[in-house]
Steps between C-alpha positions, in 0.01 A plus 500: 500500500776734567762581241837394600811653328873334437637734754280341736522121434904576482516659821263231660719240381820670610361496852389135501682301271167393353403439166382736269154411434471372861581868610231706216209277627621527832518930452143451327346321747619703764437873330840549434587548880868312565469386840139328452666315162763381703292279754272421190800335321566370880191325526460414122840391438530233736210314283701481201841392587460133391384596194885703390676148632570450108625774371876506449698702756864494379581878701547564827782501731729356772480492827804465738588394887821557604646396859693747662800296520420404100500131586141463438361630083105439384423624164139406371369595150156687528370573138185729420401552109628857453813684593249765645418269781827380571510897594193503721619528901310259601629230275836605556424490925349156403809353312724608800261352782490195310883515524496532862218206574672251287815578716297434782318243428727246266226418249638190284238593173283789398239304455384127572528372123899554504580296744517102465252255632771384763484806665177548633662685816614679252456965589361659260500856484153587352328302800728583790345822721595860399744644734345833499151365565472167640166449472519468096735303275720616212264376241258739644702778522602444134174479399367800655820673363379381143141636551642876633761542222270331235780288325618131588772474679632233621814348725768308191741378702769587779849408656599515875852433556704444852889534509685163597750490782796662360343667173398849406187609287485812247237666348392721242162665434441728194375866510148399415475193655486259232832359497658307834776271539632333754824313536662242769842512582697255693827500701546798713234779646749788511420825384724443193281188408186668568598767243561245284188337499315802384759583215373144392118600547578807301681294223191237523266796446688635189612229333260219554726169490291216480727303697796505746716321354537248167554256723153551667358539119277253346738226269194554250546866497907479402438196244254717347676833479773314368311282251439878391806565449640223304197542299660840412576413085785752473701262724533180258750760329753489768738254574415273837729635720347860434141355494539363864679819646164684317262275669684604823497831491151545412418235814668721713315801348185358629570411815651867557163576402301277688725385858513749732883421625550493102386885422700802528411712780302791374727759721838336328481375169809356526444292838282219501297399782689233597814667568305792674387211746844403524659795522248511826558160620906564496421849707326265759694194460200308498310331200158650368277350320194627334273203609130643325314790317200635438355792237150557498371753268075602461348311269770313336361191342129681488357561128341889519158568377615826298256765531409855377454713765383807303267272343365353840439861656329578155204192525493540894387872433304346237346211664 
């Protein structure tokens, strides 16, 4: 059997996105010619894609449709195990298509098991028709995707937002395409709100407020934070009246650090984004309203396998 060196299984992989011991018995069986161990992992790889379903794919990246007019935004989360994937072309020309179809197309659910038993109508995106290719489905395209890269990958979740009537939409998308936010704003669609609404994606981005408001909080979230607080022991010293302005201040401390309209706005630290929406609204004289949000960040909420990569291409070489 031919010898096949880390140079070679590195640059195989490089080109293909495959795995590592997927490319050195590809290079083996195919005499260490490139070309003829790409259409082997081609024709191989397809084979094997059910059986990487399980493995935990917590990288990967976002994919993003924007309207012209910025009235329409789909993001969908497309993880892959590695970071190295997330890098390969074709996933990356995959997580964008998939953008594009689901603005298309209006899928409800990625895939049949989300969706309740009321809605059998229901369109979900892993059965609806490929745009590119009509005559397959996005399940199959996934899965051949999974067998030519050699990882799992697989579709998380996505959002696909339309402007109301008299609203504006802003958006933010990070550098390396792992952090989007989006962010609906009501009352006016001039220029100056439009500007607006992506200061507010920006802030969303950077400062991650769980909410937009306290008033849109959950009572169980305040009653706990300030069960914390009272359970504080260095505050049975004080006198009442001092214990109750405490309580308050740390309240408000939260919800600065929580409610969007509560935080400072990371350009001013002095101005608060409340008053830089109504600073806005008074320029217009017209009310706006932040009316929702969204942040969606790869792989939040996903536990990571943590590997050793020097230790993987060590038993591959080995193997």
């Amino acid at each position: 059997m031919t010898a096949i060196g880390a140079s070679q299984v590195k640059e195989l992989r490089e080109q293909t996105g495959a795995g590592m011991m997927d490319c050195k018995r590809a290079l083996q069986e195919c005499g260490g010619e490139f070309e003829k161990a790409k259409e082997w992992l081609r024709k191989k790889g397809i084979t094997k894609a059910q059986s990487k379903s399980g493995r935990i794919a917590a990288e990967g990246l976002l994919g993003l449709f924007k309207a012209a007019d910025e009235r329409r935004l789909v993001a969908v989360e497309v993880n892959s195990e590695t970071d190295f994937v997330a890098r390969n072309p074709e996933f990356c020309k995959f997580a964008q298509a998939l953008a594009e179809h689901i603005a298309q197309c209006a899928p409800q659910y990625v895939r049949r098991e989300e969706a309740p038993a009321s809605a059998e109508d229901a369109e979900i995106l892993l059965e609806q028709a490929w745009t590119q290719d009509a005559s397959k489905k996005v399940k199959d395209v996934l899965t051949a995707m999974v067998a030519t890269i050699g990882e799992n990958i697989g579709i998380r979740r996505f959002s696909d937002w339309q402007a109301a009537e008299n609203s504006v939409l802003g958006c933010y998308m990070h550098s390396n395409q792992r952090l989007v936010s989006f962010v609906e704003l009501s009352g006016s669609q001039a220029p100056e709100a439009v500007e607006l609404a992506k200061e507010l994606a920006l802030q969303v981005a950077g400062m991650n407020p769980l909410s937009i408001s306290r008033e849109k909080l959950p009572p169980e979230w305040i009653a706990k934070e300030k069960e914390m607080v009272c359970a504080d022991p260095s505050l049975a010293k004080r006198p009442a009246a001092i214990q109750e302005k405490i309580i308050q201040g740390k309240l408000e401390k939260y919800f600065e650090s929580i409610c969007l309209v509560d935080q400072f706005w990371f350009k001013d630290d002095k101005k608060k984004i409340s008053q830089l929406v109504g600073e806005v609204s008074k320029k217009l004289g017209l009310p706006l309203g932040i009316e929702r949000m969204l942040r969606l960040q790869v792989g939040e909420g996903i536990e990571k396998k943590q590997d050793n990569l020097a230790e993987e291409v060590a038993k591959t070489l080995a193997g």
